[in-house]
C-alpha positions as CSV (number, residue, x, y, z in Angstrom):
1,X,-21.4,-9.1,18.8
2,X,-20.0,-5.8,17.3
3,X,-17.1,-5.4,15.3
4,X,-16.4,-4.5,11.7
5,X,-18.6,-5.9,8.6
6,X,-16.9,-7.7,6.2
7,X,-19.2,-6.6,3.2
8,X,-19.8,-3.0,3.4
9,X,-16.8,-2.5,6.0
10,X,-18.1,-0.1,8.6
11,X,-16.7,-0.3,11.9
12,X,-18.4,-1.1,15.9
13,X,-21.5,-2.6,14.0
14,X,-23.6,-5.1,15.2
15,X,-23.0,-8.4,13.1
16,X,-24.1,-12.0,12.4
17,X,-22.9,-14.8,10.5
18,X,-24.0,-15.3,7.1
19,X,-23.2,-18.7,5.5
20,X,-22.1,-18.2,1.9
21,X,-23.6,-21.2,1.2
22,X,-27.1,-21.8,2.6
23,X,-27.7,-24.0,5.2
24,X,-30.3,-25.6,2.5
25,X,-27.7,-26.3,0.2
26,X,-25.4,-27.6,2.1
27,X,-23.2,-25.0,3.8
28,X,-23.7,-25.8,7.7
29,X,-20.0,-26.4,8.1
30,X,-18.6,-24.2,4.9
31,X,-17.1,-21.1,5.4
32,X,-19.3,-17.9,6.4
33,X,-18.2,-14.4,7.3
34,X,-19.3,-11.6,10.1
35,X,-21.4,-9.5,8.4
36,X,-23.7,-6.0,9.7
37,X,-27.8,-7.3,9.9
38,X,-28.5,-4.2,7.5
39,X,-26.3,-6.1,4.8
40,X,-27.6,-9.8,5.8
41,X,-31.3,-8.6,5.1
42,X,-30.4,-7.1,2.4
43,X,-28.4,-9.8,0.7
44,X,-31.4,-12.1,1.3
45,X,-34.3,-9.7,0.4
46,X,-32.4,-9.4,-3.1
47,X,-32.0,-13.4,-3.6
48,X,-33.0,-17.0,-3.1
49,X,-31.0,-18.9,-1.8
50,X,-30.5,-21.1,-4.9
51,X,-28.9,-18.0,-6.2
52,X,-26.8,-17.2,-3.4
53,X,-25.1,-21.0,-3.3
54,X,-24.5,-21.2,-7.1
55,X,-24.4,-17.7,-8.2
56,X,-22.8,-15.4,-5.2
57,X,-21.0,-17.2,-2.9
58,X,-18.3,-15.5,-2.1
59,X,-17.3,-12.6,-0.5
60,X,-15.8,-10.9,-3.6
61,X,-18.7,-12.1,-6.0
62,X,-21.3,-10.7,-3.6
63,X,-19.7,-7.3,-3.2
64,X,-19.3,-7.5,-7.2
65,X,-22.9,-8.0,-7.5
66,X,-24.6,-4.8,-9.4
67,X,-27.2,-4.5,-7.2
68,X,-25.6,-5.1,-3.9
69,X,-22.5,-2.7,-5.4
70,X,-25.1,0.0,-5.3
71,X,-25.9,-1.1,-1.3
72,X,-22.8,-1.3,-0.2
73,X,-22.1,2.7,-1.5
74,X,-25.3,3.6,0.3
75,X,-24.7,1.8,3.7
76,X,-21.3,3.0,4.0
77,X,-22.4,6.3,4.4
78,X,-25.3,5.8,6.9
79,X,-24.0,5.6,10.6
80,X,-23.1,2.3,12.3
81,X,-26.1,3.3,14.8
82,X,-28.6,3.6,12.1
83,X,-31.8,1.3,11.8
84,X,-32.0,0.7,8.5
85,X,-35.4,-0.4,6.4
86,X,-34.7,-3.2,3.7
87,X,-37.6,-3.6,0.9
88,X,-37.9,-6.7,-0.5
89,X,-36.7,-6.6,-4.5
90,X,-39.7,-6.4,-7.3
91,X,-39.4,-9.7,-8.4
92,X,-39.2,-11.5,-4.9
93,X,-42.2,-10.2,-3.3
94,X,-43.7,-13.0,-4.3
95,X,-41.8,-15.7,-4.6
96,X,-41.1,-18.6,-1.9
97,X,-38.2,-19.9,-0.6
């Protein structure tokens, strides 16, 4: 499906639906948002997702974020047609879900 991203806002990206509460916590039939797969890796390389349900789960708190701030200024100015590579963060590299 293409469309516009609701986190970093570009326009005729390809998107996918990311639960702002994690299926694992709960959030099958809460509210999610159509975001760019660029953005959905990146949300998740950055955090668990006992972070994401109690920490970032909205919209507005996850664009607040410091390091996804710094994201969303990068991706914004990288074509919608760009493949992007997302690292996973330091201190997740090891960790398990």
């Amino acid at each position: 499906m293409q469309g516009k991203c609701e986190f970093c806002e570009r326009d005729n990206v390809e998107l996918t639906e990311h639960h702002l509460i994690p299926i694992q916590y709960g959030g099958r039939y809460l509210e999610t948002c159509m975001i760019c797969i660029p953005c959905h890796k990146q949300i998740h390389a950055l955090y668990n997702n006992m972070e994401l349900s109690y920490r970032l789960y909205t919209i507005k708190r996850l664009k607040n974020d410091y390091k996804l701030s710094r994201f969303i200024r990068w991706i914004q100015k990288q074509p919608s047609t760009a493949i992007v590579t997302v690292k996973k963060y330091r201190k997740r590299k090891n960790t398990r879900y």
